[in-house]
C-alpha positions as CSV (number, residue, x, y, z in Angstrom):
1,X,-14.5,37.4,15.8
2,X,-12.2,37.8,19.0
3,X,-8.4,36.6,18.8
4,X,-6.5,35.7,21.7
5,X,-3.0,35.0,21.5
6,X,-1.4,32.7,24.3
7,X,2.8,32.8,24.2
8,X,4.6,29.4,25.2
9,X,8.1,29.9,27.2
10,X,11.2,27.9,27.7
11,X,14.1,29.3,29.1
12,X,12.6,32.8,29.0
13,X,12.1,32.6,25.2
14,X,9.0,32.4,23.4
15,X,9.0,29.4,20.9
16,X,5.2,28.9,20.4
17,X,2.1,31.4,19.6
18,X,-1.4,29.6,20.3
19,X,-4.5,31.7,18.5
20,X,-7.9,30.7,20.0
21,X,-10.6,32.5,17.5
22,X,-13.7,32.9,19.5
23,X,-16.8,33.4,17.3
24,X,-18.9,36.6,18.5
25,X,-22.8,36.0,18.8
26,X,-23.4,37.9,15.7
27,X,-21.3,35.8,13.4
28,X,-23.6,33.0,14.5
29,X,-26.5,34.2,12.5
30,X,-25.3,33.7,9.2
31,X,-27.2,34.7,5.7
32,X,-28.5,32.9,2.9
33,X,-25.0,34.1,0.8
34,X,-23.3,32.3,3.9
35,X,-25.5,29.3,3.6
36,X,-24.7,28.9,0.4
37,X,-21.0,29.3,0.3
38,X,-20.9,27.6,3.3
39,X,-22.8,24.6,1.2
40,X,-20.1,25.3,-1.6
41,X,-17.1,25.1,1.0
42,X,-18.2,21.4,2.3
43,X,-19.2,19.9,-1.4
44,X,-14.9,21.2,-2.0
45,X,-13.8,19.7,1.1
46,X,-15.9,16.2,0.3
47,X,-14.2,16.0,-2.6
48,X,-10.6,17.1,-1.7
49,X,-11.1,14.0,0.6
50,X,-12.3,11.7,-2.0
51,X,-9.4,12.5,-4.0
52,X,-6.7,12.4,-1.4
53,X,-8.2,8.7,-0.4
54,X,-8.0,7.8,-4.5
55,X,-4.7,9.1,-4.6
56,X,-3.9,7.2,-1.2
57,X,-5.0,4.0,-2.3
58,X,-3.0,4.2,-6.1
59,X,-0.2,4.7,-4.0
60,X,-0.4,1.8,-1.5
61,X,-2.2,-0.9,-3.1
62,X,-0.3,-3.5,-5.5
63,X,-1.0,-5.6,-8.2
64,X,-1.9,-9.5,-6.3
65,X,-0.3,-12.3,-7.5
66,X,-2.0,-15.4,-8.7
67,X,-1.9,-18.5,-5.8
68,X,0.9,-20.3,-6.6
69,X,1.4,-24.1,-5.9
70,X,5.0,-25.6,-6.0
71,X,5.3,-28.3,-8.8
72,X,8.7,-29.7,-6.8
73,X,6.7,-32.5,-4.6
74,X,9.6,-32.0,-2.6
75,X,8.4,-29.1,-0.9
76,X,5.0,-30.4,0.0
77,X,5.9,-31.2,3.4
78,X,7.0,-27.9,4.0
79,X,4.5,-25.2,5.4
80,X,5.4,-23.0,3.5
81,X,3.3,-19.8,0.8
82,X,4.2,-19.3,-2.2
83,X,3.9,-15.2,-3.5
84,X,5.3,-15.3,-7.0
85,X,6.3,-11.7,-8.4
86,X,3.2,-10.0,-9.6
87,X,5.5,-8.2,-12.6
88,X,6.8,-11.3,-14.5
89,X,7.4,-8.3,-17.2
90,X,10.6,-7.4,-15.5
91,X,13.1,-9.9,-13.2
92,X,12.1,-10.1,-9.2
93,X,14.1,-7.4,-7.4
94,X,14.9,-10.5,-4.5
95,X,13.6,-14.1,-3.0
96,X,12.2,-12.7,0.3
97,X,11.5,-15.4,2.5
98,X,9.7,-14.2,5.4
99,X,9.3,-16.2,8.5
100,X,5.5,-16.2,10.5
101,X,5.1,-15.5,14.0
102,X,3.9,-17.5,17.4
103,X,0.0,-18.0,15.8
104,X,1.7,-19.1,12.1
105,X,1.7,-17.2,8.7
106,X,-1.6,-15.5,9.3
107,X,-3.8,-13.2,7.3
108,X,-1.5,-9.8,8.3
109,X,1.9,-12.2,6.4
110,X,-0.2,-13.1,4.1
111,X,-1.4,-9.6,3.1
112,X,2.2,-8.1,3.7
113,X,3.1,-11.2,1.0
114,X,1.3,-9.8,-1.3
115,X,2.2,-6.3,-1.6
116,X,5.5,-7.4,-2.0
117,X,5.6,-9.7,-4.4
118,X,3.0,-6.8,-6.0
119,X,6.3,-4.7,-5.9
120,X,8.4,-7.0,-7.9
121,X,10.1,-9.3,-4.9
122,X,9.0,-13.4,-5.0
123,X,7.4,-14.2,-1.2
124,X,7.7,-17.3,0.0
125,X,5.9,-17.2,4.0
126,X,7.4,-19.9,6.7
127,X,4.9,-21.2,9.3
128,X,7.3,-21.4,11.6
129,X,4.7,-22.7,14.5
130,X,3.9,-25.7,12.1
131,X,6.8,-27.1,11.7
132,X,8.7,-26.6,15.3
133,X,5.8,-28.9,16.6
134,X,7.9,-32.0,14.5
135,X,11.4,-30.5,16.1
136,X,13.0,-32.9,19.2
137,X,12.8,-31.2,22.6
138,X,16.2,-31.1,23.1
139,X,17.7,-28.0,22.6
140,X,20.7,-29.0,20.6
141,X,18.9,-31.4,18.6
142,X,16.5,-28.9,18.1
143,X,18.6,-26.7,16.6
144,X,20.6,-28.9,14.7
145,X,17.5,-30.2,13.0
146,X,16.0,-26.5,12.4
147,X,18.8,-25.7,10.8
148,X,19.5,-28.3,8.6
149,X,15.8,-28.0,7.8
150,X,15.8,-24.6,7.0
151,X,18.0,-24.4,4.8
152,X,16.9,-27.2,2.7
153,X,13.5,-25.6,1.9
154,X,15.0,-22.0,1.0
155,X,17.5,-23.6,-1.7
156,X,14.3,-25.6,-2.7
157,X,12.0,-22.9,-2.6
158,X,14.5,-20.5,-4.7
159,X,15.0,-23.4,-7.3
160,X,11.4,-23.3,-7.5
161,X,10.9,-20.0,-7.9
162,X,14.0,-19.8,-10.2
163,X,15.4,-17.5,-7.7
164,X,18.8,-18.9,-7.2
165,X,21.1,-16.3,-9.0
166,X,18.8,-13.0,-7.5
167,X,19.5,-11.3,-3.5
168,X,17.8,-12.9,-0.9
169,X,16.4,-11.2,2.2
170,X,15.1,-12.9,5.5
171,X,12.5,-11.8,7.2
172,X,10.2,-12.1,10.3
173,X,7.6,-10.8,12.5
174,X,7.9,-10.7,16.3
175,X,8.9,-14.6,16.6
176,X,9.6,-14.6,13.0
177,X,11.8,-11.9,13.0
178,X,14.0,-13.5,15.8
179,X,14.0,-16.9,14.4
180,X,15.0,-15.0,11.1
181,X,18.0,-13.8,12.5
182,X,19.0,-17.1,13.7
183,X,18.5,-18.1,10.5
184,X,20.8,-15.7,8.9
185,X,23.7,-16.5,11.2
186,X,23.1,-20.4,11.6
187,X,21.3,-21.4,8.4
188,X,22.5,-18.5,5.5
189,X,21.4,-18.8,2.4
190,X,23.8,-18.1,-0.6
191,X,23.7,-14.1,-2.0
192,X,22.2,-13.2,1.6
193,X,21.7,-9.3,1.0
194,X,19.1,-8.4,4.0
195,X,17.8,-9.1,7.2
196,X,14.1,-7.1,8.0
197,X,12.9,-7.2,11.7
198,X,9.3,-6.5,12.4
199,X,8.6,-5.9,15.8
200,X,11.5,-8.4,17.1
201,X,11.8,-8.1,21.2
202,X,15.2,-8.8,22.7
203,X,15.2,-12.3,22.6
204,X,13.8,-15.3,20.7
205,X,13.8,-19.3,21.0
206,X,13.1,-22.0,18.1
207,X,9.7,-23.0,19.6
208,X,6.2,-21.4,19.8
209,X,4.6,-21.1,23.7
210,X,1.3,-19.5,25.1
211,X,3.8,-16.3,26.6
212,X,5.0,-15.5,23.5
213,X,1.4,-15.2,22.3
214,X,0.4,-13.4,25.6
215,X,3.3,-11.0,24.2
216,X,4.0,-10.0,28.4
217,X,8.1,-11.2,28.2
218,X,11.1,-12.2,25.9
219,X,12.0,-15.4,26.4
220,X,15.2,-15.9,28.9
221,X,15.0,-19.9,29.7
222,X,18.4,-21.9,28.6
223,X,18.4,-22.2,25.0
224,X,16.6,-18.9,24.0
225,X,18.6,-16.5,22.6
226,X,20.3,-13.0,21.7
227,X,19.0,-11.0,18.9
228,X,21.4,-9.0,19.2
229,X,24.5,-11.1,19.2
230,X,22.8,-12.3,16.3
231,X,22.9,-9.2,14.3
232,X,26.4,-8.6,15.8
233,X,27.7,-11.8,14.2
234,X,25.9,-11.6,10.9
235,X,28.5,-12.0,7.6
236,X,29.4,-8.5,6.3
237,X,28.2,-6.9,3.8
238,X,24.0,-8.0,5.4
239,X,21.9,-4.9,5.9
240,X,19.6,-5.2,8.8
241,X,16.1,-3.3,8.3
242,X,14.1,-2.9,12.1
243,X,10.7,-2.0,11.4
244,X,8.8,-0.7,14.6
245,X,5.4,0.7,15.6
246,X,5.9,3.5,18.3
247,X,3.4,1.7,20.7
248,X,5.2,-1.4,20.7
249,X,6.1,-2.6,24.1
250,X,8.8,-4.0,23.2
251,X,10.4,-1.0,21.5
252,X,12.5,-0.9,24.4
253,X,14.9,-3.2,22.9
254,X,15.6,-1.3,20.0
255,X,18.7,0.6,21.6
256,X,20.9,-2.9,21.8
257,X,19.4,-3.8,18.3
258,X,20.8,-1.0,17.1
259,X,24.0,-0.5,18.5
260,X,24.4,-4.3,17.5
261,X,24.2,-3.4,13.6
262,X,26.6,-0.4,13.7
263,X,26.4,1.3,10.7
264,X,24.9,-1.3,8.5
265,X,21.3,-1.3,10.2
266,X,18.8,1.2,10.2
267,X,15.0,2.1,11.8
268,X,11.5,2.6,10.4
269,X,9.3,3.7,12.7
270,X,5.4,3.0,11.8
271,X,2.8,6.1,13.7
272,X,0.6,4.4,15.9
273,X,1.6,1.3,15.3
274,X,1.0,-1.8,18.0
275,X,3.4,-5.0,18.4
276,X,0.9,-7.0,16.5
277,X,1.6,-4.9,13.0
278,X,-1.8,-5.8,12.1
279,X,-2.7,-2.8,9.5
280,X,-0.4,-3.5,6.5
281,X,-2.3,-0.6,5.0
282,X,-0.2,1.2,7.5
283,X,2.8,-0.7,8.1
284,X,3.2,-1.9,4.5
285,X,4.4,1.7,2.8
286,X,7.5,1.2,5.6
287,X,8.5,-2.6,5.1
288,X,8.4,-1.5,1.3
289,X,10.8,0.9,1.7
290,X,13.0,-0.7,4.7
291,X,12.9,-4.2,1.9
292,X,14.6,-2.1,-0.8
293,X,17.0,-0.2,1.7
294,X,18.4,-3.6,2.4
295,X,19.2,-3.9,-1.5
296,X,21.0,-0.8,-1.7
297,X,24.9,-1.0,-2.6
């Protein structure tokens, strides 16, 4: 074998040491003892692999909680998903109701619903896209009704759930996580602990269009709004949770989202990572953890 060592330099000092190993043309003919441990060196590595992936998947994958239909008719002309804790063996950690994004509570919610309520939280997912299609166009009157509406099913949902006396954390993906920091400000719920932000862009509005879904811009028009001054005006003592991937587009906007929250909000950046959050396999280890941060006193 040949070894050559390349030096990195900044500044005039060396700071990195690069060894290329370049095989000779005898060390290509190998024996039948090199055959054989060769064979003996793969058959270890397969199974180093097989164990890392079982240990992997013990680590990330929760308990899933039976479906759940609300026996309050009240609540059956909300659309809203019902994730019961999936420990009844010890009291839910918090009522986490997590708002959907521009295409609804979809599969990726859904999924993230589960692990969480697999961790000891009660889920209950908002298709918010649903039910802005009954609000009045007018802006005021649009928000006047969302709010009123809002929080209506969460004290309905928590009595449901018997979650009335536990934390309660709003969340939200992209839309969602907008809309769920208008509702923390405009709609609170009692014993309002946390606010979690999945992929939120600058700005939000209380309806559902085809450029949100195109995910190109925030929207600016006159009755959208800041999520920023949002966070800014939340009540104190709510932890804010912002839970990124780094190819986001919109991760750009983290810099105001942050300086808005102060020292009462914090970042979870998820590797690779896209604005869509689609691999909860990936993404759900972080909301897991960025969930309980928002619990900590």
């Amino acid at each position: 074998m040949v070894k050559h060592r390349y030096y990195g330099r900044r500044s005039g000092k060396r700071n990195a040491t690069l060894v290329v190993t370049v095989p000779s043309p005898i060390s290509n003919c190998k024996t039948a003892p090199d055959l054989r441990r060769s064979r003996v060196r793969s058959v270890a590595s397969a199974l180093c692999a097989v164990l890392t992936i079982a240990a992997f998947s013990n680590a990330c994958f929760r308990p899933v909680p039976a479906p759940y239909t609300p026996r309050d008719p009240a609540l059956a002309g909300f659309p809203l998903f019902f994730y019961p804790s999936a420990t009844p063996a010890t009291p839910a950690k918090a009522f986490v109701f997590f708002v959907g994004n521009d295409i609804g509570f979809w599969g990726a919610h859904q999924d993230l619903a589960k692990r969480l309520a697999g961790a000891g939280y009660h889920v209950v997912g908002f298709d918010t896209k649903r039910f802005f299609s009954r609000l009045p166009a007018d802006t005021a009157a649009r928000a006047r009704m969302f709010a009123d509406s809002v929080a209506v099913m969460i004290a309905l949902a928590r009595r449901e759930l018997n979650a009335d006396t536990i934390p309660v954390v709003l969340g939200g993906h992209s839309l969602g996580a907008e809309v769920a920091g208008w509702i923390a400000v405009h709609a609170p719920p009692p014993r309002l602990a946390g606010l979690l932000l999945i992929s939120s862009r600058g700005r939000g509005h209380l309806q559902a269009t085809l450029s949100d879904i195109a995910n190109r811009t925030a929207p600016s028009e006159p009755g959208s709004f800041s999520v920023a001054d949002n966070i800014a005006a939340l009540s104190a003592g709510v932890r804010v949770a912002l839970v990124r991937g780094t190819d986001d587009r919109f991760r750009a906007a983290d810099a105001d989202l942050l300086k808005a929250g102060a020292g009462r909000i914090d970042k979870w950046s998820v590797p690779w990572g896209g604005h869509s959050m689609s691999n909860i396999l990936l993404a759900g280890p972080f909301v897991e953890r960025a969930v309980a941060w928002t619990l900590e006193r």
